[in-house]
MIKETI-795610 format. One record per atom (N, C-alpha, C, CB): y negated, x negated, z negated. Coordinates in steps of 0.001 Angstrom, whole numbers, plus 500000, padded with zeros to 6 digits. Each point is the difference from the previous one (the first is absolute). Glycine has a CB too. Layout:
BEGIN
YXZ ...
//
This chain:
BEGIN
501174499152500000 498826500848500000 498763499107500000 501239501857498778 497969498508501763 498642499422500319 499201499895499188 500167500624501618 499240499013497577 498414500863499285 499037499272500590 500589500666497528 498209500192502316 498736498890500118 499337499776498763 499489500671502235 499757497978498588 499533498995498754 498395501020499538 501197496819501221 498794503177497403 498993500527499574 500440501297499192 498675498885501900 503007500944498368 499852501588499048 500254499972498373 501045501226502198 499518497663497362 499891499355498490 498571500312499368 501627497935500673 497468501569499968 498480500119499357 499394501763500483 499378496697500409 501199503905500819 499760501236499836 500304501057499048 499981499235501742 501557499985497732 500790501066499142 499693500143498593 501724499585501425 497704498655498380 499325499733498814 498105501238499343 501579496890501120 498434502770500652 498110500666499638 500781501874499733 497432497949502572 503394502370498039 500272501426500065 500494500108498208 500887500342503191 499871498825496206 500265500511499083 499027499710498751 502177500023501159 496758499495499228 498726499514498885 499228500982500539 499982497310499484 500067503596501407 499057501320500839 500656501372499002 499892498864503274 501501500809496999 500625501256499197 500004500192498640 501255499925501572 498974498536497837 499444499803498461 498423500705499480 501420497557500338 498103501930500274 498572500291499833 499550501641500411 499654497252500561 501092503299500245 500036501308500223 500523500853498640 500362499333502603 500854500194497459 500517500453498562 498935499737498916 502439499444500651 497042499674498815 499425499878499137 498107500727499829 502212497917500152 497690502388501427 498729500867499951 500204501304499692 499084498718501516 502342502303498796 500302500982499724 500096500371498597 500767499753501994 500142498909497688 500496500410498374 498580499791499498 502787499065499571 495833500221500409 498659500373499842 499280501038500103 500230498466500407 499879502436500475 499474501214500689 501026501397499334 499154498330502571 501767501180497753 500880501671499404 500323499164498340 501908501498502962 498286497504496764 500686500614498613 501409499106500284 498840502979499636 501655496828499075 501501499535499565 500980501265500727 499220498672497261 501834501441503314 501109500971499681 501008500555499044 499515499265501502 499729500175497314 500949499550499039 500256501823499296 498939496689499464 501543503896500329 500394501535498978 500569499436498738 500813501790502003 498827499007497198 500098500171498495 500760501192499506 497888498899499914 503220501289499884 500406501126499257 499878500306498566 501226499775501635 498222501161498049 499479500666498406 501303500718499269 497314500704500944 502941498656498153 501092500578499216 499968500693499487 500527498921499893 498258501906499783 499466501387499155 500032501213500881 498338498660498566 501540501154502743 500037501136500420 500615499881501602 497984500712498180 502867498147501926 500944499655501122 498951500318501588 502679500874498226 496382498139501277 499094500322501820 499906498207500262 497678502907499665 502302497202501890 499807498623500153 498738499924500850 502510499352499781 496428499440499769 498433499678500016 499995498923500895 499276500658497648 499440499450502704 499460498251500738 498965499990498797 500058499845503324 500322499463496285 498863499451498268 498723499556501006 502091498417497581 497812500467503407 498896499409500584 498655501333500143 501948497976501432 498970503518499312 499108500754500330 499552501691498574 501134498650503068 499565500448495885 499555501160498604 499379499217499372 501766501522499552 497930497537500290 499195498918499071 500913499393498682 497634501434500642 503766498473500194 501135499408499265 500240500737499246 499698498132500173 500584503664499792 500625500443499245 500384501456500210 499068498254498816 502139501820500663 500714501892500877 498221500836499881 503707500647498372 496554500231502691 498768500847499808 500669501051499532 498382499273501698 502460501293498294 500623500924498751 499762500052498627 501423499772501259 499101499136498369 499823499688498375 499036498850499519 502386500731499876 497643498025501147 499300499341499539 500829498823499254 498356501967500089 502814498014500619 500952498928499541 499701498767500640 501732501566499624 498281496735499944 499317499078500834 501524498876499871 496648500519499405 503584499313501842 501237499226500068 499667498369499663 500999501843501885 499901497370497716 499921498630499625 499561499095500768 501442500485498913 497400498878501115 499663499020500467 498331499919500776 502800499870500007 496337499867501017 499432499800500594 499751500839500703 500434498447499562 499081502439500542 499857500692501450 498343499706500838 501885502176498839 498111497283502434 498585499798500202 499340501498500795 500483496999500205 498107502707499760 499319501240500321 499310499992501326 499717500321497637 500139500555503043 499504500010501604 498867499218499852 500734502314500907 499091497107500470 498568499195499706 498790501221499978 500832497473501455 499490503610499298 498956501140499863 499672500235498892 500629500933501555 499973499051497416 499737500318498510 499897498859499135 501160501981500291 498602496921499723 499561498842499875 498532499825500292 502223499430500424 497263501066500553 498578499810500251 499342501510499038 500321498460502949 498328500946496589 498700500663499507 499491500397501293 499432498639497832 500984502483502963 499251500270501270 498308500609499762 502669500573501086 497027498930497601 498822500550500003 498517499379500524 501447500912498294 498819497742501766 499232498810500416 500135499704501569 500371499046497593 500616500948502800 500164499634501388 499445500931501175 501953498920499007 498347502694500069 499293501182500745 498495500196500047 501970501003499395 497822498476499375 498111499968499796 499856498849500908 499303500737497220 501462498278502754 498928499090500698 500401500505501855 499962497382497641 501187503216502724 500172500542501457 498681500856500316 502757500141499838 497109500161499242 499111501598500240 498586499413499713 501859502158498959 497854496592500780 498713499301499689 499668499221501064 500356499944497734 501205499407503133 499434499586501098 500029500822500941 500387498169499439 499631503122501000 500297501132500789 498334500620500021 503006500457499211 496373499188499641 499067500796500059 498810498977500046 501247502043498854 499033496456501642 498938499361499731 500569499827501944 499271498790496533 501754501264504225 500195499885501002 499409501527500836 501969498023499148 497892503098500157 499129501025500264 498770499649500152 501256501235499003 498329498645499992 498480499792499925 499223499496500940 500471499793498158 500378498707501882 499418499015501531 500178500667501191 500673497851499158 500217502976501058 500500500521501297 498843501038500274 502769499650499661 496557501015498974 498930500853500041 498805499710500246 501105500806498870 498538497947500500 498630499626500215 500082499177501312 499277499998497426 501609499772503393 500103499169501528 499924501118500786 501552497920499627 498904503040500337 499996501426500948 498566500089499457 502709501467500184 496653498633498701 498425500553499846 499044499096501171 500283500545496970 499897498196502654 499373499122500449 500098499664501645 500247499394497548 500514501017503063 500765500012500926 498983500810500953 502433499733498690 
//
């Protein structure tokens, strides 16, 4: 069988492409990990209850991390969107006046 030269370092970049794919997802959605609650036999994604049954409020052993969405104070980032939105208005207003 034949191969051509170059596919060692292709196969290499494809599987540091797929790694890195994997690892932007498991960023974006969340662990897959389920939790089953022994109090009331339901099984959870702890990542998306804030690590704990939403039934009862049972919190399984160990670590659970939290979305990056809920990690951020979106209260700062929105004032300042909406601060440069309205200072990019403004100019756009007084150039049409002047205009």
């Amino acid at each position: 069988m034949v191969v051509a030269k170059g596919t060692v370092v292709m196969s290499a970049l494809l599987d540091t492409l797929r790694a890195w794919a994997g690892r932007l997802r498991t960023w974006l959605d969340g662990p897959n990990t389920l939790a089953h609650c022994p109090n009331d036999d339901w099984d959870f994604a702890p990542y998306f209850t804030d690590g704990k049954c939403p039934l009862d409020g049972w919190r399984p052993a160990g670590h659970v991390p939290t979305p990056m969405a809920r990690r951020i104070d979106w209260f700062w980032p929105l004032a300042g969107a909406t601060t440069a939105v309205s200072i990019v208005m403004a100019v756009l207003v007084v150039m049409a006046y002047n205009h």
